[in-house]
C-alpha positions in Angstrom: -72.0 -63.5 -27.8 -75.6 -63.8 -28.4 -77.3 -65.1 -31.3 -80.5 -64.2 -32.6 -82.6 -66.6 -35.6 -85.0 -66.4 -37.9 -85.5 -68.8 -40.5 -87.1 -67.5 -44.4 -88.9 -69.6 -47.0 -89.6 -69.3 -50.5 -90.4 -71.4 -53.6 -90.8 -71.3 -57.0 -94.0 -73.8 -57.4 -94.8 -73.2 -61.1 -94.2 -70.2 -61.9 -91.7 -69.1 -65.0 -88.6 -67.5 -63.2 -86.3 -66.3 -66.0 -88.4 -63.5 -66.8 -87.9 -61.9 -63.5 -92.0 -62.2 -62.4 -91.8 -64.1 -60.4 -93.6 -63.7 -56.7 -92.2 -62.6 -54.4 -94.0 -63.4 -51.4 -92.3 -65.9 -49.0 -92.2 -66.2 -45.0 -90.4 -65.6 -42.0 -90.2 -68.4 -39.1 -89.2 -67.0 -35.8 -87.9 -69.2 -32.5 -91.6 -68.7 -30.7 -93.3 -70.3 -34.0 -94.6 -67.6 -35.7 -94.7 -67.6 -39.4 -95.2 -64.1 -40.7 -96.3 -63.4 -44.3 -93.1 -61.2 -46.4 -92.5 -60.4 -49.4 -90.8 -57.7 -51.2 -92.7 -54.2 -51.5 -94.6 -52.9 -53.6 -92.4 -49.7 -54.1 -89.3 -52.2 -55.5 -91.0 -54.3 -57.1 -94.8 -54.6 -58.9 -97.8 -55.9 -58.4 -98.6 -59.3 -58.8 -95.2 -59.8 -58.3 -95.0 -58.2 -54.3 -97.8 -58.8 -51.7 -98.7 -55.3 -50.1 -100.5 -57.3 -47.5 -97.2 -59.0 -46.5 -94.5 -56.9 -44.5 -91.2 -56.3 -46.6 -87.5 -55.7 -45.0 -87.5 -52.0 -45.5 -90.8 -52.2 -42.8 -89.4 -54.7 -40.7 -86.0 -52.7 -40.3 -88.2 -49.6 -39.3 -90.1 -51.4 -37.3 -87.5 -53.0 -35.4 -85.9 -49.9 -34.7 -89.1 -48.6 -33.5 -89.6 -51.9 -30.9 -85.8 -51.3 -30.0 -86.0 -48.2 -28.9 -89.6 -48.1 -27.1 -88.4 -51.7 -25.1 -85.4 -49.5 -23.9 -87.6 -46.7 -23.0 -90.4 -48.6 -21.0 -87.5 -50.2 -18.7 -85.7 -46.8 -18.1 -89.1 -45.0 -17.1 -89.4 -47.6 -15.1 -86.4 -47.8 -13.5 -87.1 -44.0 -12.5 -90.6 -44.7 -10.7 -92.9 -43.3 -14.0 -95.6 -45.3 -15.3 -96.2 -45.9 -18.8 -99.7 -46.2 -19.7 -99.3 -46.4 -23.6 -96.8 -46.3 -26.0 -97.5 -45.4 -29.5 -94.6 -45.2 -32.5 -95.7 -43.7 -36.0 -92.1 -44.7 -37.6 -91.0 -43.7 -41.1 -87.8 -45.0 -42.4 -86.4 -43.2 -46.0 -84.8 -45.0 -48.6 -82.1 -43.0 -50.9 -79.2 -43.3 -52.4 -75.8 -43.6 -49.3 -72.6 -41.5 -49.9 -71.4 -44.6 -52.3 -74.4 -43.6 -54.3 -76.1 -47.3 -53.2 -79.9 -47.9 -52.2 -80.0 -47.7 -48.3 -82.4 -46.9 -45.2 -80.6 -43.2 -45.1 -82.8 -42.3 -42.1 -85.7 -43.4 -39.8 -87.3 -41.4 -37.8 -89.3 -42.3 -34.6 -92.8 -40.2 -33.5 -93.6 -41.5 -30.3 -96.4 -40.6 -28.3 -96.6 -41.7 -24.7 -99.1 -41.5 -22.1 -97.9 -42.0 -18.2 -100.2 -42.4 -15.2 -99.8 -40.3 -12.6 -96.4 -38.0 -12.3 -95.9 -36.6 -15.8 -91.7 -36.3 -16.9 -90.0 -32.9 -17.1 -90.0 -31.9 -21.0 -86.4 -32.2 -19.7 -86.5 -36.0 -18.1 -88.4 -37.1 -21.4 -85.3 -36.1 -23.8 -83.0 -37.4 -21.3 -84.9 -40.7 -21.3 -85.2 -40.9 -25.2 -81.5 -40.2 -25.7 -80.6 -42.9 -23.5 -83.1 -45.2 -25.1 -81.5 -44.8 -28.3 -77.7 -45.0 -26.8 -78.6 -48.0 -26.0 -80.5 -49.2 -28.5 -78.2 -51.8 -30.4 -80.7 -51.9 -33.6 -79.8 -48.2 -33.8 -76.4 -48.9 -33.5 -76.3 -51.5 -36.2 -77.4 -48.8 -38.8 -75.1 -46.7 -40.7 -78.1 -44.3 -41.5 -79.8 -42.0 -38.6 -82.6 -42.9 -36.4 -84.3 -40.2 -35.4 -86.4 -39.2 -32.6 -89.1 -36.3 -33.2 -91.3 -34.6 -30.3 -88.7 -36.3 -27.6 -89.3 -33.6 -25.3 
């Protein structure tokens, strides 16, 4: 088994807390040393209370599934000779209410754009590749909700 850290930090300081406004901003400390600003968003809960310049965990779960599932693809094109030039996601996750009726990241769905030097994939191959990107995507498969892939070929 693999394990996989992060560490999070918050503190009061001197603000009141009882009263629910409280901030909300804190960090997130990862293995390489990066300290990244979070906080919760703006959608959930108000300014001053959220920093919109921070990234919350509804962005960071979209995003990782993004990452996840473009790392997968750049190592099966290039396991099959084609070059990737650029990778570009425009990821949206949706938040709704899960067959329980409970808040949850329904759905995210994945736009990638991709530009490859040289020989150009089948509309065919392209689909192919995506579908086995996201099979073996295990951030995908952590998620009861669907990741979706749009304009896969």
């Amino acid at each position: 088994m693999k394990t996989f850290d992060a560490s999070l930090a918050w503190e009061r300081g001197a603000q009141a807390f009882t009263d629910q406004r409280y901030s909300r901003a804190h960090s997130w400390q990862f293995d390489g040393g990066l300290s990244v600003p979070a906080s919760s968003s703006p959608l959930s809960v108000p300014l001053p209370m959220s920093d919109p310049a921070a990234v919350d965990p509804e962005e960071a779960l979209v995003a990782s599934a993004s990452s996840c599932h473009m790392l997968f693809f750049l190592s099966l094109a290039a396991a099959r000779g084609l070059v990737v030039d650029r990778y570009r996601d425009s990821a949206t996750g949706y938040l709704d209410a899960d067959e329980q009726g409970r808040q949850a990241i329904v759905r995210i769905v994945l736009r990638p754009r991709i530009d490859f030097a040289g020989q150009q994939p089948a509309p065919g191959v392209l689909a192919q590749l995506h579908q086995e990107a996201h099979a073996r995507c295990y951030i995908a498969s952590s998620l009861r909700g669907d990741v979706v892939v749009e304009g896969a070929g």
